[in-house]
C-alpha positions, 0 to 999 in steps of 0.5 A: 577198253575191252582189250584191257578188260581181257587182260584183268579177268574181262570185268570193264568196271576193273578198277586196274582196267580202268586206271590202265586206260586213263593212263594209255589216254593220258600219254596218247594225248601227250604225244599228240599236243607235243609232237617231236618228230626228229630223228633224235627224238625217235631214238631217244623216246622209242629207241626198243622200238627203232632196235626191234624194227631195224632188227626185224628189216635186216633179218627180212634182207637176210633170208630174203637174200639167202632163199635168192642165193639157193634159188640160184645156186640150186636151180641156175648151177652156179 
């Protein structure tokens, strides 16, 4: 809650900081009572979240993969 009172000019007694909590609340207790946990749901639900996640792993692979190949090339004389 602290968090969200931030946010609002960090008065905890914020009208807005404290609606924006009950609805956090509210979903997180949603996803907990309903829990779906396929893939289907994933994508569906959460498909910035999966985008933004596999993004970030392939740009990882990328330059973890580029910093490999200039080892090798520089130091190695390929």
């Amino acid at each position: 809650m602290k968090i969200l009172a931030d946010f609002h000019n960090g008065d905890l007694d914020d009208p807005i900081t404290k609606e924006e909590f009950r609805i956090i609340k509210e979903a997180v207790i949603k996803d907990r009572l309903e829990p779906d946990t396929s893939y289907k749901a994933l994508w569906t639900r959460y498909r910035s979240r999966v985008l933004i996640a596999m993004s970030s792993q392939a740009m990882a692979q990328m330059v973890i993969r580029a910093i490999t190949e200039a080892y090798f090339q520089t130091y190695l004389g390929s």
